[in-house]
C-alpha positions as semicolon CSV with decimal commas, in nm:
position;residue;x (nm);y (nm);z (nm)
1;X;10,876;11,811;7,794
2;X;10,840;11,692;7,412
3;X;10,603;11,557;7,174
4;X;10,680;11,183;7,157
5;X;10,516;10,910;6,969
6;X;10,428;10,540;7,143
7;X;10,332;10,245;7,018
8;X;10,101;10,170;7,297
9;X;10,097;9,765;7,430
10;X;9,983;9,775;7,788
11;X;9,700;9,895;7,943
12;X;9,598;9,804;8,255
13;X;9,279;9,780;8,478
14;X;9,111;10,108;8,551
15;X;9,179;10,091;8,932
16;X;9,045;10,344;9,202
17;X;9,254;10,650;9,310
18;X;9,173;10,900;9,580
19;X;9,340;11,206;9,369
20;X;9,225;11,098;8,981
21;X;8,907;10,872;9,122
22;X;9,024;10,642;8,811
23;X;9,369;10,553;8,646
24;X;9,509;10,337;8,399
25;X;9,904;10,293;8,332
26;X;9,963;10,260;7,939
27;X;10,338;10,128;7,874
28;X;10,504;10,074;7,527
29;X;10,738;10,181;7,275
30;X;10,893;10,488;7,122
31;X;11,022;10,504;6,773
32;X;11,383;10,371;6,802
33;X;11,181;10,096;7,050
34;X;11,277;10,151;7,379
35;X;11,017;10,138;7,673
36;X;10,816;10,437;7,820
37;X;10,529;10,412;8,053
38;X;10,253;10,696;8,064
39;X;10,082;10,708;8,404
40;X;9,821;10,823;8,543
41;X;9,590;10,853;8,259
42;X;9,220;10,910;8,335
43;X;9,173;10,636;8,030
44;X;8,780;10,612;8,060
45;X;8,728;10,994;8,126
46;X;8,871;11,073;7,787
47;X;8,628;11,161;7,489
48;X;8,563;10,855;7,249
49;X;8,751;11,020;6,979
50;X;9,051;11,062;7,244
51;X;9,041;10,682;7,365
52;X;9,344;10,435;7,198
53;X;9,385;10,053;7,152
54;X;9,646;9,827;7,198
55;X;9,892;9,852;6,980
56;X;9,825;10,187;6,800
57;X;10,048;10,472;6,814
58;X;9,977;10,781;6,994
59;X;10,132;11,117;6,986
60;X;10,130;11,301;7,289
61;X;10,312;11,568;7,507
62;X;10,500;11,383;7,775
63;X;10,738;11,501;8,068
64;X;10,973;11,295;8,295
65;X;10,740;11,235;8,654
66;X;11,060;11,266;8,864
67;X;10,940;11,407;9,151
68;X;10,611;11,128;9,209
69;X;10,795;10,843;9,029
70;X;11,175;10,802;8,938
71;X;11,144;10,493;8,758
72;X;11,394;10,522;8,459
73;X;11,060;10,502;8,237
74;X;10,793;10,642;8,355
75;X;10,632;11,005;8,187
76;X;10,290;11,188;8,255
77;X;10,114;11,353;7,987
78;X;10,081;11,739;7,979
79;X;9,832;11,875;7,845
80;X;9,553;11,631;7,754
81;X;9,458;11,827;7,468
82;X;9,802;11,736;7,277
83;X;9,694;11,394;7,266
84;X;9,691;11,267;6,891
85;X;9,549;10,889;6,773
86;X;9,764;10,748;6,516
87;X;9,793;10,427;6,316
88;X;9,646;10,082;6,433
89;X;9,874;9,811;6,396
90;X;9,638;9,505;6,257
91;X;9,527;9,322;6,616
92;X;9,392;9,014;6,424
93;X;9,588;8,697;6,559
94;X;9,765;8,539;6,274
95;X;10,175;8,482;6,177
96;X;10,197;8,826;6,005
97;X;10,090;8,989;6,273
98;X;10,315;8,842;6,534
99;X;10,596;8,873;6,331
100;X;10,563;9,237;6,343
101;X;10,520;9,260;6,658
102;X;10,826;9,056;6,742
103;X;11,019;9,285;6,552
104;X;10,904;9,576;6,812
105;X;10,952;9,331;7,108
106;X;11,305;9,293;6,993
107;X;11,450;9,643;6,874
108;X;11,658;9,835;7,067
109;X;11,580;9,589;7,365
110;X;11,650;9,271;7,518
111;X;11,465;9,004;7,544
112;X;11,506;8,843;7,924
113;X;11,546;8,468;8,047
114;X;11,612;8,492;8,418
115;X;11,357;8,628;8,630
116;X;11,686;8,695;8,896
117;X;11,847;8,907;8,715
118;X;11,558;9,164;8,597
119;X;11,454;9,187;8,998
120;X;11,860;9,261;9,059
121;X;11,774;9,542;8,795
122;X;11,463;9,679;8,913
123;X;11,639;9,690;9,249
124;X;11,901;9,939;9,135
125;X;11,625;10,128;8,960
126;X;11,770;10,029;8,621
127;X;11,445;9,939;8,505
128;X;11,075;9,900;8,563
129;X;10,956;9,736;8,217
130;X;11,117;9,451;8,046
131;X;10,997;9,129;7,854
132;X;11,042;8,821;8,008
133;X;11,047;8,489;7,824
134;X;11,002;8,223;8,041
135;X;11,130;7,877;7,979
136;X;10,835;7,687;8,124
137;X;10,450;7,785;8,238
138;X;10,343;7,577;8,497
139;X;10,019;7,672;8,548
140;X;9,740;7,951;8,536
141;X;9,597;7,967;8,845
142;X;9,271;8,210;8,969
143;X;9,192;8,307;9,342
144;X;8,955;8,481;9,515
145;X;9,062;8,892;9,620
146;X;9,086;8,980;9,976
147;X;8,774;9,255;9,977
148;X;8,957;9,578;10,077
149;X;8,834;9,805;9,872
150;X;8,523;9,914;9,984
151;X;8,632;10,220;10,218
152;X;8,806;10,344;9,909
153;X;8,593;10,312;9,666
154;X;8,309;10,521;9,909
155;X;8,597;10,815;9,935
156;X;8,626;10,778;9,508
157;X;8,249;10,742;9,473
158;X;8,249;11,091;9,728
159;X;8,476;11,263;9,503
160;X;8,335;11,132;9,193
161;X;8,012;11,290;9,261
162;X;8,147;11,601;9,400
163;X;8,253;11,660;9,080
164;X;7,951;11,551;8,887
165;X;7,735;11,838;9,169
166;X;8,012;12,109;8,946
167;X;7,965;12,031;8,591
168;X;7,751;12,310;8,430
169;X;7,608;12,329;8,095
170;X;7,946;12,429;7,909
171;X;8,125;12,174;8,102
172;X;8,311;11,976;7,781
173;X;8,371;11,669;7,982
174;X;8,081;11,462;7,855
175;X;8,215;11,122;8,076
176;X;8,098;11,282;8,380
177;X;7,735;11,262;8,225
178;X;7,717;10,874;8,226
179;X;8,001;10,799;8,435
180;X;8,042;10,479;8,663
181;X;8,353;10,340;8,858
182;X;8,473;10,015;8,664
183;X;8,374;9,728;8,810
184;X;8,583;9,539;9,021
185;X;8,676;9,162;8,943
186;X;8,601;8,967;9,213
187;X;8,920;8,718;9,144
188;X;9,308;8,766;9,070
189;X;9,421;8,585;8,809
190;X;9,799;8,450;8,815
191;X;10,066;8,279;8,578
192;X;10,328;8,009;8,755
193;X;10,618;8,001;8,566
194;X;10,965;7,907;8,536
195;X;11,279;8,071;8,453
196;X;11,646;8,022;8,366
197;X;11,765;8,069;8,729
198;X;11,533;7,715;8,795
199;X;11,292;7,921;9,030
200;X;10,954;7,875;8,978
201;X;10,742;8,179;9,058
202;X;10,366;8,320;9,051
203;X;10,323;8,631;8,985
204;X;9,950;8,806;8,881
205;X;9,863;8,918;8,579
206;X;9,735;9,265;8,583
207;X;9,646;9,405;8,193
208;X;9,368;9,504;8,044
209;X;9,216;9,222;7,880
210;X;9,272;8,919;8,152
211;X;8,926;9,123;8,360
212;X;8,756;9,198;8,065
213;X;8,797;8,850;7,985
214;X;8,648;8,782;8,279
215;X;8,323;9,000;8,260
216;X;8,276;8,869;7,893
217;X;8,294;8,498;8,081
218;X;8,101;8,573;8,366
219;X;7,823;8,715;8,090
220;X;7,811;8,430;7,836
221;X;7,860;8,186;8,201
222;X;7,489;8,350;8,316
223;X;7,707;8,435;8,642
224;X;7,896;8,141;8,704
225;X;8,203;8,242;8,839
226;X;8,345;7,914;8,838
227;X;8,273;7,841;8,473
228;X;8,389;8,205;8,418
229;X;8,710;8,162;8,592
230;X;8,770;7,874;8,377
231;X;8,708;7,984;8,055
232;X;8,997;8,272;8,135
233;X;9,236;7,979;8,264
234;X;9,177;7,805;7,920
235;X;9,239;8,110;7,704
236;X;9,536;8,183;7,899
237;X;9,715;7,834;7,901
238;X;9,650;7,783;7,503
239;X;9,873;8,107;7,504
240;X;10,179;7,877;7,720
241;X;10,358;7,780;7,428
242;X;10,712;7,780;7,392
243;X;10,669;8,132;7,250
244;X;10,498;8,324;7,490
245;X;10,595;8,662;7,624
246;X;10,540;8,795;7,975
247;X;10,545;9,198;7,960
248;X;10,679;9,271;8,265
249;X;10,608;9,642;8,489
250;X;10,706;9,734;8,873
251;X;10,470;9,879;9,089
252;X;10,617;10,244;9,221
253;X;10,496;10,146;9,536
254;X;10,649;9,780;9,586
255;X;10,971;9,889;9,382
256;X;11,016;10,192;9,667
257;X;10,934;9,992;9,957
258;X;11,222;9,735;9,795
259;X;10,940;9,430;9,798
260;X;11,173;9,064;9,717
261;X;11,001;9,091;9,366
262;X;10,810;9,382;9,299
263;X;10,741;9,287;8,929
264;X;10,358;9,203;8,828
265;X;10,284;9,074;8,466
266;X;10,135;9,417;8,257
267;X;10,076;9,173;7,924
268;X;10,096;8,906;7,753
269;X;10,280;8,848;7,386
270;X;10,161;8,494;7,235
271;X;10,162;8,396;6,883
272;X;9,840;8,278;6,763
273;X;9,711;7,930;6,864
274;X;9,480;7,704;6,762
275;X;9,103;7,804;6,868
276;X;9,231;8,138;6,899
277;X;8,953;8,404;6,863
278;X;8,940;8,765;6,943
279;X;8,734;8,900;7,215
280;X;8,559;9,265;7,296
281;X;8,778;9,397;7,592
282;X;8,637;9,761;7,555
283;X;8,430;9,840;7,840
């Protein structure tokens, strides 16, 4: 158990959990730049002033999760109240920027070319996070979820206002005042891509922004989902240049049941393009 410092680059969708009702895995950097992932972390029932951004550093008191999760990387937080915001590195998209950042994507790490070999790795429990440069995108591709969610989220919904019924009046936990369960996309969005073992592969794309995306799009489309789903597509492919950065995670649960690739995309590292804008992905 330690106080450690991350650079924070991943976030992912808040998705439903039967024990936390709501969880989002955070993944990024320590100091000397190798990879640690923080999970579970109850993002949206933190206070405002508790709540980080991509690509801030946090410091925080983190312990191995061994006994629920033997990736190589993977820590849970203990004690949320050790939980420090730090600096912001400057999100704006231009060449300074990225040139930072690409010295973070490249210390103490290695970049990867062949999809092969980082699923040989995962395999062997060497790793769980990596970046991936691909040497081709094929396409962005979007496709309607099967809908098999809706027993779980009644048992979150169950818990979540089981707790709610025990909050008194010197309860500090001010979420549970104005709380709702994020909303769930309706469509899984997906990057086909090559690598340097010739395979082409699609794999989904799972962070943060690619759903908020997709409720700012679905908002500014007057509910179109179509016109929604491509407006993401375009964003996305502008970021396919020869430059672009996959962020690669496992899931625990496709990694343990040895899955033939149990690698999902966690973010995406693009310099900036032109027609580039930034978006509001807060909720």
């Amino acid at each position: 158990m330690a106080l450690t410092k991350v650079l924070v680059i991943v976030k992912t969708y808040p998705t439903l959990s039967t024990k936390h009702i709501e969880t989002v895995c955070t993944a990024g950097f320590r100091e000397d730049g190798t990879w640690i992932r923080i999970f579970p972390v109850p993002f949206r029932m933190l206070e405002e002033y508790e709540r980080y951004t991509k690509w801030q550093w946090i410091e925080v008191n983190l312990e191995q999760n061994l006994t629920h999760d033997d990736r190589p990387e993977s820590f849970r937080i203990v004690g949320k109240d050790t939980l420090k915001l730090l600096d912001k590195l400057d999100r704006n998209p231009n060449k300074a920027n990225w040139d930072l950042r690409r010295e973070w994507m490249t210390k103490n790490k290695r970049i990867y070319t062949n999809m092969t070999e980082l699923i040989d790795l995962a395999k062997s429990n060497e790793l769980s996070l990596a970046i991936l440069k691909p040497s081709e995108i094929v396409d962005f591709v979007y496709e309607p979820k099967e809908d098999n969610t809706f027993e779980k989220r009644k048992l979150v919904e169950s818990k979540l206002k089981a707790e709610i019924m025990q909050t008194d009046i010197f309860d500090e936990n001010t979420w549970k005042e104005n709380f709702k369960l994020a909303e769930q996309i309706p469509f899984k969005f997906s990057y086909r891509f090559k690598t340097d073992d010739g395979q082409e592969r699609k794999l989904m794309v799972e962070d943060w922004e690619v759903n908020m995306l997709y409720r700012n799009c679905i908002k500014s489309c007057f509910g179109n989902e179509r016109k929604a789903c491509e407006q993401v597509r375009a964003k996305y492919m502008g970021m396919a240049c020869k430059d672009i950065h996959l962020i690669m995670g496992t899931t625990f649960k496709w990694q343990r049941m040895g899955s033939p690739n149990p690698f999902v995309i966690i973010g995406v590292l693009a310099p900036p393009f032109k027609g580039d804008t930034q978006l509001s992905f807060d909720f």
